[in-house]
C-alpha positions as CSV (number, residue, x, y, z in Angstrom):
1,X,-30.3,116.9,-9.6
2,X,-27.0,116.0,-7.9
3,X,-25.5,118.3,-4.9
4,X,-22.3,119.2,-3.1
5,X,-21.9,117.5,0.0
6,X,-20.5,119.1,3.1
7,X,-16.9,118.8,4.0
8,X,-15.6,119.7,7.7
9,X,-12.7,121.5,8.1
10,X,-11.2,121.5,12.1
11,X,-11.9,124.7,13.7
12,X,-12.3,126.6,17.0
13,X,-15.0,129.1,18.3
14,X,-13.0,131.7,20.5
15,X,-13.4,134.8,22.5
16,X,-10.6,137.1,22.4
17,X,-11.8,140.3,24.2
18,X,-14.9,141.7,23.2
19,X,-14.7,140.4,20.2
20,X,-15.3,136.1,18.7
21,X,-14.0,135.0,15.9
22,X,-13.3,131.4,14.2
23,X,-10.1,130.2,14.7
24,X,-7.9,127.9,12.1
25,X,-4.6,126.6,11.3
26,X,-3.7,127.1,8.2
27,X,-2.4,123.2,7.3
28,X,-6.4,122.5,8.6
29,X,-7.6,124.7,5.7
30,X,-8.6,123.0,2.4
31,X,-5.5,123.2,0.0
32,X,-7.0,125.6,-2.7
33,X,-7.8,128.2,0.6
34,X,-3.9,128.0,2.1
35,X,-3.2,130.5,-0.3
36,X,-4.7,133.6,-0.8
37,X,-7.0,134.7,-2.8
38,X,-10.5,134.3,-3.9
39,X,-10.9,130.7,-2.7
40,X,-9.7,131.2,0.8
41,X,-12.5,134.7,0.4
42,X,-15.4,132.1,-0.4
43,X,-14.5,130.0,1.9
44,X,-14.4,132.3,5.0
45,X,-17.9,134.2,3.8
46,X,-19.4,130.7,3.7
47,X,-18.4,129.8,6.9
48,X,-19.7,133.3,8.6
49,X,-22.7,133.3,6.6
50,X,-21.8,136.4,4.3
51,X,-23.2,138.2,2.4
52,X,-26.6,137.9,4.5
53,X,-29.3,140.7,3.2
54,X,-31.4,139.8,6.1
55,X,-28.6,140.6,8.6
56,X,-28.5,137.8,10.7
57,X,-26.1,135.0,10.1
58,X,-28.5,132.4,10.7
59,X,-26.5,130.0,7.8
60,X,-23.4,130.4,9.6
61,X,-20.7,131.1,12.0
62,X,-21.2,135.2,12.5
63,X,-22.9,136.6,14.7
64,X,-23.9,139.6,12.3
65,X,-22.2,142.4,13.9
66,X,-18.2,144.0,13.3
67,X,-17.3,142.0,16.6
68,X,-18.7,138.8,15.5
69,X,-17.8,138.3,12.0
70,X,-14.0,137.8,12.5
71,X,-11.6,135.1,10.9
72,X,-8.1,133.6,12.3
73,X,-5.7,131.8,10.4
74,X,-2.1,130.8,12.2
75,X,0.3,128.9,11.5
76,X,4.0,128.2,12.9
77,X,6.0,130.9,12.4
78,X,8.8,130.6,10.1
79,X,10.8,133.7,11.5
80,X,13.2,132.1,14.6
81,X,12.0,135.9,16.7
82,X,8.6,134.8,16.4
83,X,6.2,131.5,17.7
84,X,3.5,132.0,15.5
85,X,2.0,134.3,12.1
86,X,-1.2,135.7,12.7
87,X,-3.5,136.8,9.4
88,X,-7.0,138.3,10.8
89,X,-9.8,138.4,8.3
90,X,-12.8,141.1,9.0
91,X,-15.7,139.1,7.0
92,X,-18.3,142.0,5.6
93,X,-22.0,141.3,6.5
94,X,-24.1,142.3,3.9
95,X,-21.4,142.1,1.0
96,X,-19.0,139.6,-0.5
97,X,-15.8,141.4,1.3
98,X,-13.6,140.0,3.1
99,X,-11.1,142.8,4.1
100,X,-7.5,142.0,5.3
101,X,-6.5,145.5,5.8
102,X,-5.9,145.7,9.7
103,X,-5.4,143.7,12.9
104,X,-8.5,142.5,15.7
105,X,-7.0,143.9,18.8
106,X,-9.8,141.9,20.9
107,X,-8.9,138.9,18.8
108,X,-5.1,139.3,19.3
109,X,-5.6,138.2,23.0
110,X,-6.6,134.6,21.9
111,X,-4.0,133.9,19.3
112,X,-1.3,133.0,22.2
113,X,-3.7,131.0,23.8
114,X,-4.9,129.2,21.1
115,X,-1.4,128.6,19.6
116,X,-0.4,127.2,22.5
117,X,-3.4,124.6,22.7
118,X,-3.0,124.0,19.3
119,X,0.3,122.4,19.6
120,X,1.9,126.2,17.3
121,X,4.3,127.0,19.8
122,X,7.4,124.9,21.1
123,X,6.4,122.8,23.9
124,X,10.0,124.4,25.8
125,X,8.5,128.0,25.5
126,X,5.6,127.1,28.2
127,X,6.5,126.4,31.4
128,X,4.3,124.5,34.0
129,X,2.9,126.8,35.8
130,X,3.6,130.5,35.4
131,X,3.4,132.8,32.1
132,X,4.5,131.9,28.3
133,X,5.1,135.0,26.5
134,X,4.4,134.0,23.2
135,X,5.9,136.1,20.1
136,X,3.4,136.9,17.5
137,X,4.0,138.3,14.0
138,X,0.8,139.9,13.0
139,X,0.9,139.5,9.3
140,X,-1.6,142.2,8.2
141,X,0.2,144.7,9.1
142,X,3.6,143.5,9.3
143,X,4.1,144.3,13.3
144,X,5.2,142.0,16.5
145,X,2.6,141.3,19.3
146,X,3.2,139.7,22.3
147,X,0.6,137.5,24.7
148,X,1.6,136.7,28.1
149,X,-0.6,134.4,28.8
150,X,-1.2,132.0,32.3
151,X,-0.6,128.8,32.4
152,X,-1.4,126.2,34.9
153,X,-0.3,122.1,35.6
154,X,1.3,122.9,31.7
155,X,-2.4,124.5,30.4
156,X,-3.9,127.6,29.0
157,X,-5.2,129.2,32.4
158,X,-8.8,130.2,30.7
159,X,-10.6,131.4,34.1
160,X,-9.7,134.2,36.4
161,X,-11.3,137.3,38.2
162,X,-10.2,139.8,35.5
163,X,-13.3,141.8,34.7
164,X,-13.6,143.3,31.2
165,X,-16.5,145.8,30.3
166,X,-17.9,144.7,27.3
167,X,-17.6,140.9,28.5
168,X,-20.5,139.1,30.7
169,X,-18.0,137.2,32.6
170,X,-14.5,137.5,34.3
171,X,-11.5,135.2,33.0
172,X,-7.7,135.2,33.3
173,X,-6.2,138.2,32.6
174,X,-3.8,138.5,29.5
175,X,-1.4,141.6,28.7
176,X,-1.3,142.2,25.3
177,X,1.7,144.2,23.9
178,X,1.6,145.9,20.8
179,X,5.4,146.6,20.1
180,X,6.2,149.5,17.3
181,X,2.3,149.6,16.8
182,X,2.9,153.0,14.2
183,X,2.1,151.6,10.6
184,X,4.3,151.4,7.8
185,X,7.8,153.2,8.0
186,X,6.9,154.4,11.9
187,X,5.3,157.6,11.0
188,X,2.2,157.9,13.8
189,X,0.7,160.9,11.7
190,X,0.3,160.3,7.7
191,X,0.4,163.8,7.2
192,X,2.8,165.1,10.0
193,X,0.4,166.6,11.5
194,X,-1.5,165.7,15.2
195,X,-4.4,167.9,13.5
196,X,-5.8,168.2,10.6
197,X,-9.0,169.7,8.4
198,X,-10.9,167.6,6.4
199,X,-13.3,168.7,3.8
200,X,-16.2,167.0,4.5
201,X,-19.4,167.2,2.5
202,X,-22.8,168.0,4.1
203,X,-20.5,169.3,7.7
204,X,-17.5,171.6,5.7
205,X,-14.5,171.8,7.1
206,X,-13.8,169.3,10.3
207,X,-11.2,169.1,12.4
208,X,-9.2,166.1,12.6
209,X,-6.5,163.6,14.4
210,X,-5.2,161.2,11.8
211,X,-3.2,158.8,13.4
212,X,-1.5,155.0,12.6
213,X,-0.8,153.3,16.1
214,X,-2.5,149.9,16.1
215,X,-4.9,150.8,13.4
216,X,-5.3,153.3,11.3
217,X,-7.7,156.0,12.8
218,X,-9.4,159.3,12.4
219,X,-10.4,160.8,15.6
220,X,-12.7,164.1,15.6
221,X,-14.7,165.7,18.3
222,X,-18.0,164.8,19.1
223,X,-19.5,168.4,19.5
224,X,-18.6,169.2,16.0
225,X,-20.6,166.5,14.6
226,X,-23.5,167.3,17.0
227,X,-23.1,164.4,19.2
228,X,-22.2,164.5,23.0
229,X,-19.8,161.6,23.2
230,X,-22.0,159.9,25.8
231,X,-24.3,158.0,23.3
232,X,-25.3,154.5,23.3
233,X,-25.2,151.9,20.6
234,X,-29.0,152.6,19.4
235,X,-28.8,156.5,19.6
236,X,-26.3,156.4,16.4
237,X,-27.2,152.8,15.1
238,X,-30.8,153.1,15.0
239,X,-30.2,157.0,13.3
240,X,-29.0,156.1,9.7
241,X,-28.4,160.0,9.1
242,X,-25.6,159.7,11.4
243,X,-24.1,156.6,9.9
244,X,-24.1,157.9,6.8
245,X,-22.2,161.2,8.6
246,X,-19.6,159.3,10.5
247,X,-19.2,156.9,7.1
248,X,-18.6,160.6,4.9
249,X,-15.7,161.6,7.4
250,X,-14.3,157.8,7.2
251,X,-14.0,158.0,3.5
252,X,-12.7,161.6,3.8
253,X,-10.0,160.6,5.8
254,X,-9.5,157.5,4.1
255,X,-8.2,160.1,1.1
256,X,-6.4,161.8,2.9
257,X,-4.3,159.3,5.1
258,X,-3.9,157.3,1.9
259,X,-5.3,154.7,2.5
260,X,-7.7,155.1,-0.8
261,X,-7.0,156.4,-4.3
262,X,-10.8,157.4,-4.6
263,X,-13.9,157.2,-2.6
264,X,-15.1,154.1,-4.7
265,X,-12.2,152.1,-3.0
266,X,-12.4,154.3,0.3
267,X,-16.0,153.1,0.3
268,X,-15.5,149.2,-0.3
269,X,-12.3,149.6,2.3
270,X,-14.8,148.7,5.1
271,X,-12.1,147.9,8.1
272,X,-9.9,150.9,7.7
273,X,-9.7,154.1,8.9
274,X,-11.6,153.9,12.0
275,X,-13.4,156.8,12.6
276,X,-13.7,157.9,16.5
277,X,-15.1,160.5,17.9
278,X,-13.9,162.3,21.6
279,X,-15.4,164.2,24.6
280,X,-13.9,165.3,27.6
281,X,-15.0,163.1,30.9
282,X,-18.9,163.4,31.3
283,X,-21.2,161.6,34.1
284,X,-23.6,158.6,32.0
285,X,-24.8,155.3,32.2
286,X,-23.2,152.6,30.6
287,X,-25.0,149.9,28.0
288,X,-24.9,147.4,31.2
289,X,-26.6,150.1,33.6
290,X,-23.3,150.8,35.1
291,X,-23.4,154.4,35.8
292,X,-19.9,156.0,34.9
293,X,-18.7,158.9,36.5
294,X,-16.6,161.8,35.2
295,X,-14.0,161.9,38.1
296,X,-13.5,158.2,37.1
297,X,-12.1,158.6,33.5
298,X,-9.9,160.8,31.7
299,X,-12.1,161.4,28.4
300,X,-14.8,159.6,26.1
301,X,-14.5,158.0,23.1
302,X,-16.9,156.2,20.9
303,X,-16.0,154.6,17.1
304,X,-17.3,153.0,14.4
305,X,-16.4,149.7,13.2
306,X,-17.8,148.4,9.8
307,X,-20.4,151.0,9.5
308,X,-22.1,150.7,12.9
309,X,-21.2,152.2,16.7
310,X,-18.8,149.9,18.4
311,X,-20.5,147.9,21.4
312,X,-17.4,148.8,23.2
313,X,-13.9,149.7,22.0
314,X,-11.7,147.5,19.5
315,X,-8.7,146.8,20.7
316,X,-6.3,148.5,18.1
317,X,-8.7,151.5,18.2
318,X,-8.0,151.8,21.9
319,X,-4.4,151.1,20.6
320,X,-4.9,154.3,18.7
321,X,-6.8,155.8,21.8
322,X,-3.3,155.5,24.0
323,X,-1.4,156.7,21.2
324,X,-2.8,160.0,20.6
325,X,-3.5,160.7,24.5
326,X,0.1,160.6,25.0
327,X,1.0,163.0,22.3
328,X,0.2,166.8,22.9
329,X,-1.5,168.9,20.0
330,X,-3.7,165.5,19.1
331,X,-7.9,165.9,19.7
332,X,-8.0,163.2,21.8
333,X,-5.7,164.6,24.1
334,X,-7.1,167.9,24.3
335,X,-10.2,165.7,25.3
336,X,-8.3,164.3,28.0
337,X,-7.1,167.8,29.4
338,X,-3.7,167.9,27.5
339,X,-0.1,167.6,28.9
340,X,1.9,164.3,28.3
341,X,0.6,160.6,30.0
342,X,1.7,157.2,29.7
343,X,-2.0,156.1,30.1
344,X,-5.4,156.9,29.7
345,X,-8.7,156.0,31.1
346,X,-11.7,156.5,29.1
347,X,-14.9,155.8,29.1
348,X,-16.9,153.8,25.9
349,X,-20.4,152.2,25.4
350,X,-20.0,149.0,27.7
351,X,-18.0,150.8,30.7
352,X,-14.4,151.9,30.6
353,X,-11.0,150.7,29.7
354,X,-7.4,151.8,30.4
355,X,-4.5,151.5,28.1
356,X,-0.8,152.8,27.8
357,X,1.5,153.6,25.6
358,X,5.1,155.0,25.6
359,X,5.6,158.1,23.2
360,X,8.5,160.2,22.8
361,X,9.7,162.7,20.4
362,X,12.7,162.5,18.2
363,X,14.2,165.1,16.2
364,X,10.9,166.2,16.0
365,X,8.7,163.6,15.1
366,X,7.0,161.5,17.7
367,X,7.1,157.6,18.0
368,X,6.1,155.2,20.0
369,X,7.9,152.0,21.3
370,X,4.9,150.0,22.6
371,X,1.3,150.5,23.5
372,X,0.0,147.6,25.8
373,X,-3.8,146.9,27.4
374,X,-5.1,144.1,29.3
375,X,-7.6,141.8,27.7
376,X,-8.9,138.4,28.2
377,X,-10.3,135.1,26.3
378,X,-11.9,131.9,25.9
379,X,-12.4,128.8,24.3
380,X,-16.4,128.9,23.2
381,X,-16.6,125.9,21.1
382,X,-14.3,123.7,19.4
383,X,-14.2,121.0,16.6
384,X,-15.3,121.3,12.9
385,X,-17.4,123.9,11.0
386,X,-19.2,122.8,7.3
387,X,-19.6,124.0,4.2
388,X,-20.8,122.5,0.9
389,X,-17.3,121.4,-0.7
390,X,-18.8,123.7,-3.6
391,X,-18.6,126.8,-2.3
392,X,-14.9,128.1,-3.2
C-alpha cells in the first residue's frame, strides 16, 4: 500500500505576548493553500494537530490550549499606507474549525518583528539602531495596527527587561497600537447601548456590556453569574457547569450583537464574542503565587477564549477592556469605580496588565481613536514544519 510523503513548508515558531503561534509567509505556503478556502483550513489543522479528541496536540504544532493553537500568514502589503497584511487563523482543538473571525492581540506584537526578519518590510523603513514603526493592515477585520519595535546593529532587538505577567521571562518591550479598533462602520456598541439585558437560559435576564473595540466582546459581572472575579484557571476549567454557563451567555450575545443568525452558527463561531466577566479591585493570589493587591489595580477581569478561562488576558480582549473603562454607563467601568480614564489597570489570572485607550463622545455616540498596550515577543524556533503532502 503506497503513502503520501511529507513535504516541508518554511515556517517560524513565535511568541507574541502570551500567546504562540506558527508563523508563514504566504509565497512559502503550498499554491493550492495561498488562497482561501478549504485547502489552506486542512492544511493549518494538520500542521496544529486539529481536531485532536485526546486534547493534546501531540501530532502537531499546538499546544492544545486557545493561546497555543494560533496561525499567521503575511505577506507584503500591497496598500503604499501599510508594510505588511496580517490574516490570523484561531485553529479549533477538538473540531475541524478553523475560525478567521477576529484578530490575536498577543500575536499582533510579533508580526512587526517577524516581517521585518523576514525580509516583508522595506529595508529603508528600519533604521540601525532605534525603533521601526511598522504599519500593519490586519486583514480579519479590516483595521491598521502599528508595532514599534527595537532594533539594534540593523536587527530585531528580541531581549530586554520588559516583564509581562503571563510570560516566564522578560524581553524587549513592544507598543502595540490599535488605531480605530471599533469594528465595522465605528460603532463601539452594536446595539447603542453601554448596557444591555440578555435573556439567558438557565440565569434569566443578565445584564450586559456589548462592545466592538479590538474584538468583539460581551462583558457581564461576575456576582451575577455566582463567581467572585478572583478565580483561577482550574476553579472554572475544571467545573464544566460553568463552561457551559459562560458558553450560554456567549451564544446569547452572539444573537444579539449579530454576530450569528442562530445559535447553531453562534455555537460553531468559536473565536467571537468573547465573553468577560468584571469585579471591582479585590486582594488574591495570582496563578504564579504573586499575590495582587486591591489598592494596586483598578478592577478584575477574567474571559473566556475558545471555551475555556483565559490563562491571562488576550490582547484584543484587553483592547475591549480599555475600551469600555473609558466610557461611563459601561459594566466594566462601573467595576472600575466610574467617571472617565484614559487607562486602566486590572487585574487577570497571571498578574495584571495596563492598557489605554482614547474615547470621546460625538454628537452622542462615543468613539475611540486608538487603544494601545505594551506587549512583547520572541523567536522560539524557526525553519520548516511537515505534513503528509495528502492532507489538503
Amino acid at each position: 500500500m503506497a503513502h503520501a510523503p511529507q513535504i516541508r513548508i518554511p515556517a517560524t515558531y513565535m511568541r507574541g505576548g502570551t500567546s504562540k503561534g506558527v508563523f508563514f509567509r504566504l509565497d512559502d505556503l503550498p499554491a493550492a493553500a495561498q488562497q482561501p478556502g478549504p485547502a489552506r483550513d486542512a492544511l493549518l489543522l494538520r500542521i496544529i494537530g486539529s481536531p485532536d479528541p485526546y486534547g493534546k496536540h501531540t501530532d502537531g504544532m499546538g499546544g492544545a490550549t486557545s493561546s497555543t493553537s494560533k496561525t499567521v500568514i503575511l505577506s507584503k502589503s500591497s496598500s503604499p499606507d501599510h508594510d505588511v497584511d496580517y490574516l490570523f487563523g484561531q485553529v479549533a482543538i477538538d473540531r475541524p474549525v478553523v475560525d478567521w473571525s477576529g484578530n490575536c492581540g498577543n500575536l499582533s506584537a510579533a508580526v512587526g518583528p517577524f516581517a521585518i526578519a523576514s525580509g516583508l518590510v522595506d529595508a529603508a523603513r528600519v533604521p540601525d539602531n532605534g525603533i521601526a514603526e511598522i504599519r500593519i493592515w490586519q486583514a480579519n477585520i479590516g483595521k491598521t495596527l502599528i508595532n514599534r519595535v527595537p532594533i539594534r546593529n540593523g536587527q530585531v532587538q528580541e531581549t530586554g527587561d520588559f516583564e509581562l505577567d503571563g510570560v516566564t521571562f522578560p524581553a524587549a518591550e513592544i507598543p502595540v497600537v490599535f488605531t480605530d479598533p471599533a469594528a465595522g462602520d465605528g460603532a463601539l456598541f452594536p446595539t447603542g447601548e453601554p448596557v444591555d439585558t440578555l435573556e439567558v437560559p438557565g440565569l434569566g435576564r443578565l445584564e450586559a456590556t456589548l462592545i466592538n473595540a479590538g474584538i468583539p466582546t460581551a462583558f457581564v459581572r461576575a456576582t451575577d453569574i455566582g463567581f467572585q472575579g478572583s478565580e483561577l484557571q482550574d476553579a472554572i476549567n475544571g467545573d464544566p457547569q460553568a463552561l457551559e454557563r459562560l458558553e450560554t451567555i456567549r451564544q446569547q450575545a452572539s444573537l444579539r450583537m449579530g454576530l450569528a443568525e442562530d445559535l447553531e452558527a453562534a455555537a460553531n463561531r468559536q473565536h467571537t464574542p468573547k465573553v468577560a466577566f468584571v469585579s471591582p479591585p479585590a486582594d488574591y493570589t495570582a496563578s504564579s503565587s504573586k499575590s495582587i493587591r486591591a489598592a494596586e489595580i483598578d478592577l478584575l477581569v477574567r474571559a473566556v477564549s475558545m471555551g475555556k478561562l483565559h490563562h491571562a488576558m488576550m490582547g484584543t480582549a484587553a483592547v475591549a477592556i480599555a475600551t469600555a473603562a473609558a466610557i461611563p454607563g459601561t459594566l466594566v467601568n462601573e467595576a472600575a469605580g466610574g467617571g472617565e480614564r484614559q487607562s486602566v489597570h486590572f487585574g487577570h489570572p497571571s498578574g495584571t496588565l495596563r492598557v489605554g485607550a482614547e474615547a470621546e463622545q460625538i454628537e452622542g455616540n462615543w468613539t475611540v481613536k486608538q487603544a494601545t498596550m505594551s506587549r512583547s515577543a520572541r523567536v522560539l524556533m524557526e525553519g520548516w514544519v511537515r505534513v503528509p503532502e495528502d492532507c489538503f
